[in-house]
C-alpha positions in Angstrom: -74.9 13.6 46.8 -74.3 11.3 44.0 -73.0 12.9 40.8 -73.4 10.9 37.6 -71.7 12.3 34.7 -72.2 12.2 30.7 -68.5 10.5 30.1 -66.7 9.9 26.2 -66.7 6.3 26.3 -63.4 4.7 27.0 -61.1 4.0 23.9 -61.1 0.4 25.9 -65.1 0.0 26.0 -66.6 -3.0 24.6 -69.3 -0.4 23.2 -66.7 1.1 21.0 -67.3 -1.0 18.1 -71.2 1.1 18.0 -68.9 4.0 18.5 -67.3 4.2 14.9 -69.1 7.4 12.9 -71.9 4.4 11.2 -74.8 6.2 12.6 -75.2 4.5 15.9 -76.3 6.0 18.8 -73.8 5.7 22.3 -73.7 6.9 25.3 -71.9 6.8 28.4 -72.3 7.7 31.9 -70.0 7.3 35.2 -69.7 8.0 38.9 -67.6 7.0 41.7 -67.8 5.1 44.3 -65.4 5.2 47.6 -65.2 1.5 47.9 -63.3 -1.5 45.6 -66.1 -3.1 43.8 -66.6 -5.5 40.9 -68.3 -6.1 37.8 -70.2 -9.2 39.0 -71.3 -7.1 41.8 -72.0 -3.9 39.6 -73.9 -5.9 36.9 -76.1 -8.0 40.0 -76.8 -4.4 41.6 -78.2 -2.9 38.8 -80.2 -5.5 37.7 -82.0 -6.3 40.7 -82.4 -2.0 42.2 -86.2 -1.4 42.3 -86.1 0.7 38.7 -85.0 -1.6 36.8 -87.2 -4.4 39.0 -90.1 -2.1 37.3 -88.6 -2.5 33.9 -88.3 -6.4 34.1 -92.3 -6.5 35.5 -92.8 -4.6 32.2 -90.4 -7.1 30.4 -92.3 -10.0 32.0 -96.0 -8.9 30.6 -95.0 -7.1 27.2 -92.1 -9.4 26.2 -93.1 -12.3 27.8 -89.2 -12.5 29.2 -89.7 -13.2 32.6 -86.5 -12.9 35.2 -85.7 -13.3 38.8 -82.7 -11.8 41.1 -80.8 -15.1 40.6 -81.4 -15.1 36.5 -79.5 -11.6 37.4 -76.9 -13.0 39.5 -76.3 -15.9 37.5 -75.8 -13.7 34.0 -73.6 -10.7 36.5 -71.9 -13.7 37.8 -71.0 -15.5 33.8 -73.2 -18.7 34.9 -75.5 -17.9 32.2 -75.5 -15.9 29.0 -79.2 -14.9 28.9 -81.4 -12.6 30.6 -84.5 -11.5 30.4 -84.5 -9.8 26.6 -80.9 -9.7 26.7 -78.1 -11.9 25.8 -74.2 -11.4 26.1 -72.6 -10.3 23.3 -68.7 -9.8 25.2 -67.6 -9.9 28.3 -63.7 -9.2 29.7 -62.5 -9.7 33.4 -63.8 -5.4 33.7 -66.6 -5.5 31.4 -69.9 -6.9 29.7 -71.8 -6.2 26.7 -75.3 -7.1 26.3 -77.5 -7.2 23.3 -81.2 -7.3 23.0 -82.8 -9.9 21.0 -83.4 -8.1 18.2 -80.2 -7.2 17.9 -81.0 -3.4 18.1 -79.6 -2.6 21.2 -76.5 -2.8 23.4 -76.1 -2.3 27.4 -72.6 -2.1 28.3 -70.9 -2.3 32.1 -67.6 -1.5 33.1 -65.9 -1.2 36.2 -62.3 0.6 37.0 -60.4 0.5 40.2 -59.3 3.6 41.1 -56.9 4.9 43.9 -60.1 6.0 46.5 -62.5 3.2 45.1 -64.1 2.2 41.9 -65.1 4.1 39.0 -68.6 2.8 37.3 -69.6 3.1 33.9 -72.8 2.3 32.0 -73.8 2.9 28.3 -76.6 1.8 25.5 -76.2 1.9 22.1 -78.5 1.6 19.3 -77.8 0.8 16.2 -78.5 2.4 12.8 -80.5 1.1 10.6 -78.5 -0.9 7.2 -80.7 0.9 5.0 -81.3 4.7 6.2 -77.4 4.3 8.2 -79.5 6.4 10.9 -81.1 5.7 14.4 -84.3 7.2 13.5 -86.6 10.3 14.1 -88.4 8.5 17.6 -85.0 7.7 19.2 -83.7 11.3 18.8 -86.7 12.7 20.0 -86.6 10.6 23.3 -82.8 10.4 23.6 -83.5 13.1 26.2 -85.5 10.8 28.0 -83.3 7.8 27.8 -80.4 10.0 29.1 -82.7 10.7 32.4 -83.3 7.3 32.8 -80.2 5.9 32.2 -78.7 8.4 35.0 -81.6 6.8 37.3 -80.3 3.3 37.1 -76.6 3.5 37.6 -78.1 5.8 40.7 -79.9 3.0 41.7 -77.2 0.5 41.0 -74.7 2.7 43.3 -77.6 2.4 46.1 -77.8 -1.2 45.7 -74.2 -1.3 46.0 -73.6 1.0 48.9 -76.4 -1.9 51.2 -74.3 -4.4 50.4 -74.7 -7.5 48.7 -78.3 -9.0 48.5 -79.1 -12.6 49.2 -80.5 -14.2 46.0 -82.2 -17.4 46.8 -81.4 -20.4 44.9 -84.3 -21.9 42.5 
């Protein structure tokens, strides 16, 4: 069975600048896997497991962001900087930081090789609002709920992973 873990975010994280005592919210969850793997791979599997295929549908209608497996790809990959309602606000060689467009919220990946595999890591952040310095009364009551999904994607990223890598069709 897969165990994902709450995790302190990494003194290293890209998310660590949401991580400074402002009010923010962060989080930070990590598993395992017994294989070398990479970000580009990480990010591509995550974005295109059937959850979050279910989140862009919603994306697609509500937003009116639409995205493909290869809009995926091509952002997990750093041939584009955009995707869906997400743009990239950092990236390293381990790592990459995305930010919504209204600038309220923050995915972060990382990927760490360790000696039996690859450790994953995935966190949000939300940021406080400039005037109250807090994240607000409807994100602490559903933090509960974000923590449950969150845990559900990188499952279903590991999944994705663990098939092996998907053909994405060229447009």
């Amino acid at each position: 069975m897969l165990a994902i873990s709450d995790h302190v975010l990494p003194e290293d994280a890209l998310l660590q600048r949401y991580n400074d005592g402002s009010g923010h919210y962060t989080d930070c969850f990590t598993t395992h896997i017994s294989r070398r793997t990479t970000l580009p791979e990480f990010v591509e599997a995550f974005y295109t497991a059937p959850l979050f295929r279910a989140e862009r549908v919603v994306l697609r209608y509500i937003a009116k962001r639409p995205s493909t497996d290869q809009d995926a790809s091509d952002v997990a990959h750093a041939r584009a900087t955009k995707f869906a309602v997400w743009e990239v606000e950092d990236r390293s060689a381990s790592q990459l930081l995305m930010c919504d467009v209204s600038g309220k919220t923050r995915s972060w990946f990382m990927t760490r090789d360790t000696e039996h595999g690859t450790q994953l890591f995935f966190g949000s952040a939300v940021t406080a609002n400039p005037t109250t310095g807090t994240v607000g009364v409807l994100i602490k009551a559903t933090a509960w709920l974000h923590v449950i999904y969150s845990r559900a994607l990188l499952k279903g990223a590991v999944k994705r992973i663990n098939q092996g890598p998907s053909p994405v069709v060229a447009r």
